[in-house]
C-alpha positions in Angstrom: 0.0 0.0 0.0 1.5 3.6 -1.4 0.7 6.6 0.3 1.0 9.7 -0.9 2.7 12.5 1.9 -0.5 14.4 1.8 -2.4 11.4 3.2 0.4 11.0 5.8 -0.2 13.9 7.0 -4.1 14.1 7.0 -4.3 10.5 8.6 -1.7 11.7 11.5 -3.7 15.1 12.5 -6.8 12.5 12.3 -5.5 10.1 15.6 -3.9 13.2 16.9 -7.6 14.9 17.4 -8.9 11.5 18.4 -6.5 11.5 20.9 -6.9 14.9 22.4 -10.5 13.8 22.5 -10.2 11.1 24.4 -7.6 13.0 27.4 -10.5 15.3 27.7 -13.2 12.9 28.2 -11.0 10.9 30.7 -10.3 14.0 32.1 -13.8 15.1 32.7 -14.6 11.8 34.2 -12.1 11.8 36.7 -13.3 15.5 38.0 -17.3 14.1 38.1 -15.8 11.4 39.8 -13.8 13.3 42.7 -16.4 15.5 42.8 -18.9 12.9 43.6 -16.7 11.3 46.0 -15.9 15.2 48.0 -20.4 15.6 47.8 -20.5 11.7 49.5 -18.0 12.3 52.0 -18.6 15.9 53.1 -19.9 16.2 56.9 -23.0 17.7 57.5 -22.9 21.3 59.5 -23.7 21.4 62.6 -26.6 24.1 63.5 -26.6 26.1 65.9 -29.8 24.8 67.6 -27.0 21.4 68.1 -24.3 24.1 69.5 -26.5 25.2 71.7 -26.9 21.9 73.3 -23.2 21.2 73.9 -22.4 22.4 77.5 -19.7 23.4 79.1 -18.6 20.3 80.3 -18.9 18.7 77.1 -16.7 21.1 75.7 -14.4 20.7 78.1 -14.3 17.0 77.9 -13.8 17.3 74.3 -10.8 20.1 74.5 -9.3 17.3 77.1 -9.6 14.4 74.8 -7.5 16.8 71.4 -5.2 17.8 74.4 -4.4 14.1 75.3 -4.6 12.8 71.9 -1.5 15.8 70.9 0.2 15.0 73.7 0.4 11.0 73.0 1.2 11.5 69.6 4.2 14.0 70.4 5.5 11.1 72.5 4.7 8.7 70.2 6.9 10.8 67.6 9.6 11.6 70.4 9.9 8.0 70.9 10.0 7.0 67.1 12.9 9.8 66.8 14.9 8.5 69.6 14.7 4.4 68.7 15.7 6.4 64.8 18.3 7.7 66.4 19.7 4.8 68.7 19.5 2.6 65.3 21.6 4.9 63.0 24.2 5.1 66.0 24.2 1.9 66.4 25.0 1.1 62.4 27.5 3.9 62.6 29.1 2.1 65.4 29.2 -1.4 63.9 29.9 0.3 60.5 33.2 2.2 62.2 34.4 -1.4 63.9 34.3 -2.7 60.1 35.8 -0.3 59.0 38.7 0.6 62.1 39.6 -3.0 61.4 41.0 -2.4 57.9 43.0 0.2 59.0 47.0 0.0 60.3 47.5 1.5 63.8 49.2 4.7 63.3 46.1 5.5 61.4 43.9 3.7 63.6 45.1 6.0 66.7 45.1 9.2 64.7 41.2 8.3 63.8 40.0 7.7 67.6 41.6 11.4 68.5 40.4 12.8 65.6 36.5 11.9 67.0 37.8 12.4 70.1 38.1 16.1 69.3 34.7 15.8 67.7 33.2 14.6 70.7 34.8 17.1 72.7 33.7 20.0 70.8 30.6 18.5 70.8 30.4 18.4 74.3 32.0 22.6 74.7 28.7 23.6 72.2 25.8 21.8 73.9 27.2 22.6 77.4 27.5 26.5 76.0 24.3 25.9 74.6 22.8 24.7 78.2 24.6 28.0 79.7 22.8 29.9 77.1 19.4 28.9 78.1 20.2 29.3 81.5 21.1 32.7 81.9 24.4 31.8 83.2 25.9 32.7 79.3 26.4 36.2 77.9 24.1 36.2 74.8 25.8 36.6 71.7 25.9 40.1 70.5 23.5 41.3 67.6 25.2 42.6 64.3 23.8 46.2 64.5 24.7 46.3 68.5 27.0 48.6 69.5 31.1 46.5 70.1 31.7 45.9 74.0 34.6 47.9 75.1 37.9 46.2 75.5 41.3 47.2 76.7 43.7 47.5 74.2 47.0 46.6 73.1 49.2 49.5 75.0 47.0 49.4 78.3 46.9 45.7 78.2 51.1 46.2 77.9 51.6 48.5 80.9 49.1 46.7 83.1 51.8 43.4 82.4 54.6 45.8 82.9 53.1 47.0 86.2 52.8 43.6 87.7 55.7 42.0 86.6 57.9 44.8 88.2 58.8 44.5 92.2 56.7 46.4 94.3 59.1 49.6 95.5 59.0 49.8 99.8 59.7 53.0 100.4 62.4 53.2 104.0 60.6 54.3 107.1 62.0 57.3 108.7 64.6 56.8 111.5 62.8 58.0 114.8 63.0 56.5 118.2 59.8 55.1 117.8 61.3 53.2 114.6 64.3 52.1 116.7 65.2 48.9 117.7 66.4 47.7 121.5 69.8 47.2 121.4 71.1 44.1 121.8 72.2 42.5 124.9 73.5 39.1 125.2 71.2 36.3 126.9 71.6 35.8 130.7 73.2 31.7 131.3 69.7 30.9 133.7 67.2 33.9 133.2 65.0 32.4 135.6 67.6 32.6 138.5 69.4 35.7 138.9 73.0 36.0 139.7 74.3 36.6 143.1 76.2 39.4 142.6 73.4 41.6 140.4 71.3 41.0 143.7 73.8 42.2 146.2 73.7 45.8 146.8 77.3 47.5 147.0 77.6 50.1 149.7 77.9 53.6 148.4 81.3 55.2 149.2 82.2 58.3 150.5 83.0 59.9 147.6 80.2 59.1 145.4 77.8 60.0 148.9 80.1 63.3 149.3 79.0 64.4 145.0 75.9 63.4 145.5 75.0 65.7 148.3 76.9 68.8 146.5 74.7 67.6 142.9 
């Protein structure tokens, strides 16, 4: 069978209308069929007259039972997240045994303090973090805040300078306040005086004779 272009052509615009046809019937049924199925399934509204008939403890019984139902799903979720999270630690752990026990021991060592680090900077940010929400942290500053003021270079230098020099003690001025008792040696038995610093000498003649003319 010869055909000419022409009829090529004609007979190829032909299934090509027949095909638009049919996307548009299929496309009209599927929207009388959702809408059909939104009419069946659509709840009825409630009238006020039925409103009016709920009381207050019926409304408060019903706001408990969404409150509860919230509640155990957020710990059903919680839960789900934390076994999630126990399971992909646990692979990472089994998967890093695997793969710890390819490795030589320089490289070995060198990959237990490199996740040591991890952990511990890890452990610095949520523990900053914890401070944070406390209080206890100073909150980070926002970008159009004004810069805290901090000493500078030369201040920061003499402050060092100051304490690393000796403090100067100036002399006390020489007074008989400031002086010292002079030395005497210490007596052989303090506790028992000698006889002859007891023993009174007699005064002479001499000494009686000046004394009288003083």
């Amino acid at each position: 069978l010869k055909l000419t272009l022409a009829e090529v052509v004609r007979e190829r615009d032909r299934l090509c209308e027949h095909v638009h046809m049919l996307h548009q019937k299929l496309a009209e049924q599927a929207f009388e069929a959702a809408a059909a199925k939104v009419k069946s399934t659509r709840r009825r509204p409630s009238s006020q007259a039925m409103q009016r008939k709920l009381s207050q403890r019926d409304r408060e019984e019903a706001q408990k039972r969404i409150r509860q139902s919230i509640e155990k799903t957020r710990k059903e979720n919680v839960e789900k997240a934390m076994e999630e999270a126990k399971r992909k630690e646990m692979e990472a752990i089994v998967a890093g045994r695997k793969w710890a026990r390819k490795l030589p021991g320089t490289t070995l060592d060198h990959r237990f303090e490199m996740l040591h680090q991890d952990v511990k900077k890890w452990s610095e940010k949520q523990h900053k973090a914890l401070r944070l929400e406390q209080g206890l942290e100073p909150k980070p500053r926002l970008p159009g805040a004004p810069e805290p003021k901090r000493i500078g270079a030369s201040e920061l230098n003499e402050h060092m300078s100051r304490l690393s020099k000796p403090k100067m003690i100036k002399p006390k001025i020489d007074s008989n306040r400031n002086q010292m008792p002079t030395w005497r040696p210490v007596s052989p038995r303090p506790s028992m005086p000698s006889i002859a610093a007891t023993k009174r000498r007699p005064m002479s003649a001499g000494r009686a004779r000046g004394s009288t003319t003083t």
